[in-house]
C-alpha positions in Angstrom: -3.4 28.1 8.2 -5.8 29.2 5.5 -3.2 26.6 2.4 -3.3 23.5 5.0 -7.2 24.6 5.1 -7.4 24.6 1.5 -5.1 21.2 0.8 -7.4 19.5 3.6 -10.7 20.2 1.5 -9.2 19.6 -1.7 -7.9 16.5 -0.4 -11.2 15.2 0.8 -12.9 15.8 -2.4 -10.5 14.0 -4.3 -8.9 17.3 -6.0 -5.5 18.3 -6.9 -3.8 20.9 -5.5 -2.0 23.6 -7.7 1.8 23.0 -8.3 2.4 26.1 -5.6 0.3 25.0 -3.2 2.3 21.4 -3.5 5.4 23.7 -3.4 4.0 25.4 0.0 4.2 22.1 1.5 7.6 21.7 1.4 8.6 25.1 2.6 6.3 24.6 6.1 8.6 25.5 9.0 9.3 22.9 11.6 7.0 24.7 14.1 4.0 24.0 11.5 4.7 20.3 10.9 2.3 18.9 13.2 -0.6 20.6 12.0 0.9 19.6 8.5 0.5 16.0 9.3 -2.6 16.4 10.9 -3.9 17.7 7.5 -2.7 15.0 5.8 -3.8 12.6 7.9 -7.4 13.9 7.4 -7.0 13.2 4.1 -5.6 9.9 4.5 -8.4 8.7 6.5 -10.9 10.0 4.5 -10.2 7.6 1.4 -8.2 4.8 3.5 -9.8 5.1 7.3 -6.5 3.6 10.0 -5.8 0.8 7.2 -2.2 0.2 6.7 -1.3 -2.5 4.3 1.8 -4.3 4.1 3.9 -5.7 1.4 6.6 -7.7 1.2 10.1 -7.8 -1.0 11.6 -11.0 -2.4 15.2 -10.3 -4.4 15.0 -12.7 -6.6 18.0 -11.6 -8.6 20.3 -9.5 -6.4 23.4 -7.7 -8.1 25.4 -6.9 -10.9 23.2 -4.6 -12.8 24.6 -3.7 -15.8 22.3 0.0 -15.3 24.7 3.0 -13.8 21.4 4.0 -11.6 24.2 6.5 -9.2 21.5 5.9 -6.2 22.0 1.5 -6.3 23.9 -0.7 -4.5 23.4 -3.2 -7.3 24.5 -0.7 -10.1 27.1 -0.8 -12.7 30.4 -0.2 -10.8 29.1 -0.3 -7.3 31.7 -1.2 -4.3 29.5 -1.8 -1.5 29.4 -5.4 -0.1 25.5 -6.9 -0.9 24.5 -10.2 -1.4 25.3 -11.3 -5.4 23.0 -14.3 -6.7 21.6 -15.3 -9.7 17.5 -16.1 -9.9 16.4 -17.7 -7.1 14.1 -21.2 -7.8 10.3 -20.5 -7.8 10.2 -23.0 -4.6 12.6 -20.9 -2.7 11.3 -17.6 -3.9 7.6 -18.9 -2.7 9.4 -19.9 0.6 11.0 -16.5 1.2 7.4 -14.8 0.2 5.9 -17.3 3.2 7.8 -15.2 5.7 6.5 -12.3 4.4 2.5 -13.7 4.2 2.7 -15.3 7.5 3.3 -11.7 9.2 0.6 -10.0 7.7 2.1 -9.2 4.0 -0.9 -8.7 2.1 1.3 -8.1 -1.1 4.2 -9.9 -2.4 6.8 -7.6 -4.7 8.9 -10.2 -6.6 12.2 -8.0 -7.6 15.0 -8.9 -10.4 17.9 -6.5 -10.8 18.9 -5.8 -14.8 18.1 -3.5 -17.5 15.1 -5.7 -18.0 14.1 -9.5 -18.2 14.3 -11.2 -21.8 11.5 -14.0 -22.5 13.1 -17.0 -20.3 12.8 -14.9 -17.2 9.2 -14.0 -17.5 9.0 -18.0 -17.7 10.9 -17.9 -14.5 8.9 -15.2 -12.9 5.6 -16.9 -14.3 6.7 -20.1 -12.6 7.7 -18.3 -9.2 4.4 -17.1 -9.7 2.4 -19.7 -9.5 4.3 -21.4 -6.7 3.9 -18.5 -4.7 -0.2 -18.6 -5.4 -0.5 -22.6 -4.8 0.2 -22.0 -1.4 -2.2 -18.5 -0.8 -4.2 -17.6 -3.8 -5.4 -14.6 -2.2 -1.9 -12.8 -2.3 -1.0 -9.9 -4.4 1.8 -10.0 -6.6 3.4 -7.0 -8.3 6.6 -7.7 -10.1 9.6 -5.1 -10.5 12.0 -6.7 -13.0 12.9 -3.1 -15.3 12.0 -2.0 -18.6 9.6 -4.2 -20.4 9.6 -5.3 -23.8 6.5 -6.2 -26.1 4.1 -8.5 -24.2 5.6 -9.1 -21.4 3.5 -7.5 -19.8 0.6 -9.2 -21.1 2.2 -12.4 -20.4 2.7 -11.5 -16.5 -0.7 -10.8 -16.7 -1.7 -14.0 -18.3 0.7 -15.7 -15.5 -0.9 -14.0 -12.4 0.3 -10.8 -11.7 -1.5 -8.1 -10.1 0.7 -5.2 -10.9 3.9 -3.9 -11.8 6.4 -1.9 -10.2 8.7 1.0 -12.2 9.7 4.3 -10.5 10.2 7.5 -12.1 12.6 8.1 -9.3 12.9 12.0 -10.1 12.1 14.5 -12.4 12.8 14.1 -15.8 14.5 17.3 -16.1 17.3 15.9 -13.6 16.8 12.3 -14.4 19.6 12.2 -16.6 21.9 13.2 -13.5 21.1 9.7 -11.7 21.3 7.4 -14.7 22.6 7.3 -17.8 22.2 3.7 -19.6 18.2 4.6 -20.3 16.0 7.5 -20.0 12.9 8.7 -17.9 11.0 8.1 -21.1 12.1 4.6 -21.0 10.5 3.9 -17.6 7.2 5.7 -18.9 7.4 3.4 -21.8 7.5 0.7 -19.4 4.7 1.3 -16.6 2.2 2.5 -19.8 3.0 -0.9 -21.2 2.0 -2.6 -17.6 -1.0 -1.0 -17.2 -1.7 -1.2 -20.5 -1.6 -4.7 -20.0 -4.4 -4.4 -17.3 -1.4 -4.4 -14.5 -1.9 -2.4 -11.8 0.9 0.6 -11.9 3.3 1.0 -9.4 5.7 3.6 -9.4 6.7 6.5 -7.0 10.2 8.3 -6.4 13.0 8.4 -4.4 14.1 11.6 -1.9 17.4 12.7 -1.1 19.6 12.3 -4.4 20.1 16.3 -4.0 17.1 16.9 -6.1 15.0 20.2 -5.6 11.8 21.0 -4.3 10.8 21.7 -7.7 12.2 18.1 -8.7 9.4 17.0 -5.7 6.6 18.0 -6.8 7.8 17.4 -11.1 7.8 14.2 -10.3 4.3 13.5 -7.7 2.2 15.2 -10.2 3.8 13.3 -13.1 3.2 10.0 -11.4 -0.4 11.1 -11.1 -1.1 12.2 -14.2 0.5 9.0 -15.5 -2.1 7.3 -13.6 -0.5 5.4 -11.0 -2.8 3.4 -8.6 0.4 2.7 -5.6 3.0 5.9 -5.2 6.5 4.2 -3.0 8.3 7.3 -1.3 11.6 5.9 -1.2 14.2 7.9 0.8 17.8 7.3 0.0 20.0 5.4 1.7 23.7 6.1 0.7 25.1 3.1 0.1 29.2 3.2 0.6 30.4 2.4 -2.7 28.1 4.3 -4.8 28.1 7.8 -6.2 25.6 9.2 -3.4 27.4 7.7 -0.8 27.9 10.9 0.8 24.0 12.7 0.0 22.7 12.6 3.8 20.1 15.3 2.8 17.5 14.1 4.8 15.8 15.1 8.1 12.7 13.0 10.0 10.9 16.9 9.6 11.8 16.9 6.1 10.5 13.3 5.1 7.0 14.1 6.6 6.6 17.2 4.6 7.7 15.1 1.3 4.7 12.6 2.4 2.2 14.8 3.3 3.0 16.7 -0.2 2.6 13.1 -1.8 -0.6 12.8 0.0 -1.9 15.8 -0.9 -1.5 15.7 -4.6 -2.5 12.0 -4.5 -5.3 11.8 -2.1 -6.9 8.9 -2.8 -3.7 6.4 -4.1 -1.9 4.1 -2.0 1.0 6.2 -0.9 3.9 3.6 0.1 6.8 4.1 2.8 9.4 2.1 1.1 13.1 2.1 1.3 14.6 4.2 4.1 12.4 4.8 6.3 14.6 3.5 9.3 17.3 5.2 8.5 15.8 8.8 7.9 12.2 8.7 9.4 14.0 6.7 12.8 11.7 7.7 15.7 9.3 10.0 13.6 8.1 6.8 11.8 4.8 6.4 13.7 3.5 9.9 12.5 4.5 8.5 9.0 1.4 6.5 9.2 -1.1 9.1 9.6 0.5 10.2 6.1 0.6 7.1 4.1 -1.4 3.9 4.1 1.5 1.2 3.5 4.9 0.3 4.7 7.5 -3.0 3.4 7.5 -5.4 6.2 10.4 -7.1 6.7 13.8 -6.8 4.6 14.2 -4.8 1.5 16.5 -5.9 -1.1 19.9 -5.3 -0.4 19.9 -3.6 3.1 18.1 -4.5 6.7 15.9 -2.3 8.9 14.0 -2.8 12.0 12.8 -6.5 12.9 9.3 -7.2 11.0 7.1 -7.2 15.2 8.5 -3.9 15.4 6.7 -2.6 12.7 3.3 -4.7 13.5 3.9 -3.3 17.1 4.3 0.4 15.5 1.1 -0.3 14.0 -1.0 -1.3 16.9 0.7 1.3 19.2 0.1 4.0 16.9 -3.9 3.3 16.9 -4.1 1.9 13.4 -4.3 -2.3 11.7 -3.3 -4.4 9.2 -5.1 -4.3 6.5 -6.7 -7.7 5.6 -6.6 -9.6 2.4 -10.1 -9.4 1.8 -10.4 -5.7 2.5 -10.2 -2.9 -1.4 -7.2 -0.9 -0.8 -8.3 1.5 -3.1 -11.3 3.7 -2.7 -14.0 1.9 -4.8 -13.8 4.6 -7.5 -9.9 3.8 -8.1 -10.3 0.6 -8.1 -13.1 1.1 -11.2 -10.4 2.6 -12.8 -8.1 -0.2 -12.0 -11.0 -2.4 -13.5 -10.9 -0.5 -16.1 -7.5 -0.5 -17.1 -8.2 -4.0 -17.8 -9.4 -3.4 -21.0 -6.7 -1.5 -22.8 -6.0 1.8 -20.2 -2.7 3.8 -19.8 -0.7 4.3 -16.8 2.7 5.0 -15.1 6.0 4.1 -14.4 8.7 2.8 -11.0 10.8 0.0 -9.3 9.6 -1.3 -5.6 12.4 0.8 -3.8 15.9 1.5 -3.9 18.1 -1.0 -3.1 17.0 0.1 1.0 16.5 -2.2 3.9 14.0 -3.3 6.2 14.4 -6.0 8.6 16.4 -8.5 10.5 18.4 -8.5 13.5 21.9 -6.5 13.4 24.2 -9.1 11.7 27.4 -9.3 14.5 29.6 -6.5 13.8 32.9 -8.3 12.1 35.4 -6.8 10.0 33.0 -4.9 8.1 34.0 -1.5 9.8 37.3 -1.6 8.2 35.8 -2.8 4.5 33.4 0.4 4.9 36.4 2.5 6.0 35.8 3.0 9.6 38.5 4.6 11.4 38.9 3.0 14.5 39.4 6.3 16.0 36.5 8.3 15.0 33.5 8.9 15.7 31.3 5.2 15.9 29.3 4.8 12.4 31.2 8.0 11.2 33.5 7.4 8.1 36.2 9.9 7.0 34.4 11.4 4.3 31.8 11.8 7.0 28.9 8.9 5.3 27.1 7.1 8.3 27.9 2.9 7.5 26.1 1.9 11.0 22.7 3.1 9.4 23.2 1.4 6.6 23.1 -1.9 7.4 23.9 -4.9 4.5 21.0 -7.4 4.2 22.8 -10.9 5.1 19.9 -13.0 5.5 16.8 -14.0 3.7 16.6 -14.9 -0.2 19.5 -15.8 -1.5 21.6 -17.3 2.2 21.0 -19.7 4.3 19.5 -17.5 6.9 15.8 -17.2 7.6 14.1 -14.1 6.4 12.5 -11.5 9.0 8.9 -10.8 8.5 
């Protein structure tokens, strides 16, 4: 196919493709998706070889988000039943995290939920921190913790951060449709700020809020233009209880076309599987990793997936390894710009991932059915507005309970 032909050369020079060609992506036919990954992958091993680096959530603040974000389970107004705690204390935080290091985690996201953290809780977050680099200085940390004021950046910087996490989440033509309570300039605002601040950026989208291909590819080539070093490809997971409960828009065929779209316009960035995969990519997720170069292990922040071995087992089996703590993510040319940035660059804008999950072993079914609205009667997992509760499963475990995390 002479536009997979031209993607796959563009790709491995580093070159942007043209908005149609991102657009003729998307519209491949299901009998084409293999040699679509196959492209992709070409290009993923050219600038990342069978490297797949993995990263780990910690919730330090789960809940009660005064934000009206319609695709979170922690937003303004939401019904469905997630954990609700206030911050965590940096020793159990850096306990959580250990979970997440000792199963290959090269990369430690520390999330908050809120419009944005006032000057106490960058203390907090500074503190956490440095607990978590006493025990492993080598780790990563990017902190997600929403729109940043005036030097906080510089002081999560100053405290040991290694990048920051804000998603643009959509286009900003439609953002307004997800959120109300700020604007897509005010996440901009936020990851220019970060890597102003000699942050790394971190800051990718989320797929299936009923957006259009259009939306897609607004969004990719705005995240690359704003510079962003790690793009997470979140895929929604309709929570019960929130405004997209019922948006099941997804397909495993369509997710691999959104990555390998991702991957084309952003050859040579760490392109992230984040929240959803499970539940959308489900037995597809292997050829996800020909596509992008980094998966969550373990938990996300309000919901479970598949048990952390699974994923390291996925790995093996599907010919590719962890990546290792000494080993450049980024090609050495985008990590230069990285360097850079550390002297005053601009950048981009994201959050680590919806509020998806990742994880632990099924927590025993109980009464939860008939709190989701489960008719006894129907269909198992099927509610009667037709949403899908059994693949969206509430995280009960890790930060925040009494429960051991899974890594």
């Amino acid at each position: 196919m002479d536009l997979l032909d031209t993607l796959t050369a563009k790709g491995l020079r580093g070159e942007i493709p043209t908005r149609e060609e991102a657009l003729a992506v998307l519209a491949t036919t299901d009998d084409e998706l293999l040699d679509v990954v196959a492209a992709a992958g070409r290009v993923r091993r050219q600038w990342f070889g069978r490297r797949v680096k993995l990263n780990y959530l910690v919730n330090l603040k789960s809940g009660l988000c005064p934000e009206d974000c319609s695709y979170c389970s922690q937003r303004l107004g939401s019904k469905a039943e997630i954990l609700k705690y206030t911050w965590l204390k940096p020793d159990q935080a850096a306990e959580a995290a250990k979970a997440g290091v000792a199963g290959g985690a090269k990369r430690v996201c520390l999330v908050a939920s809120g419009r944005g953290p006032t000057d106490r809780d960058i203390d907090r977050v500074a503190d956490t921190i440095s607990a978590i680099k006493d025990a492993d200085p080598a780790v990563e940390i990017c902190a997600c913790l929403g729109l940043l004021s005036d030097n906080q950046a510089e002081r999560l910087k100053a405290a040991g951060a290694d990048a920051y996490n804000h998603n643009l989440n959509t286009s900003e033509g439609t953002y307004g449709d997800i959120t109300t309570t700020h604007t897509y300039a005010d996440r901009v605002d936020t990851v220019q700020k970060a890597h102003g601040a000699g942050l790394s950026a971190c800051s990718g989208l989320i797929a299936g809020m009923g957006e259009s291909d259009g939306d897609l590819v607004d969004v990719v080539f705005a995240l690359r233009e704003l510079g962003s070093d790690s793009v997470p490809v979140n895929f929604l997971i309709p929570f019960e209880g929130t405004p997209l409960a019922k948006e099941w828009n997804l397909t495993p065929q369509r997710c691999l076309r959104i990555l390998a779209m991702v991957r084309f316009v952003c050859p040579d960035v760490e392109v992230r599987i984040a929240g959803g995969r499970e539940v959308h990519l489900r037995s597809l997720q292997p050829l996800g990793l020909h596509v992008a170069n980094s998966i969550f292990l373990g938990d996300y922040l309000t919901s479970e997936g598949q048990a952390g071995q699974a994923d390291l087992d996925m790995i093996k089996d599907a010919g590719f390894e962890v990546e290792g703590a000494g080993e450049a993510t980024l090609p050495r040319h985008r990590a230069d710009i990285a360097a850079a940035a550390e002297g005053g660059a601009c950048g981009t804008g994201g959050g680590c991932g919806p509020c998806g999950g990742h994880g632990a072993p099924a927590v025993e079914e109980t009464g939860a059915d008939a709190e989701a609205g489960v008719d006894a009667g129907a269909e198992p997992g099927v509610t009667d507005d037709g949403s899908r509760s059994d693949l969206v499963r509430v995280r009960r475990r890790g930060a925040g309970t009494e429960l051991a995390p899974n890594a």
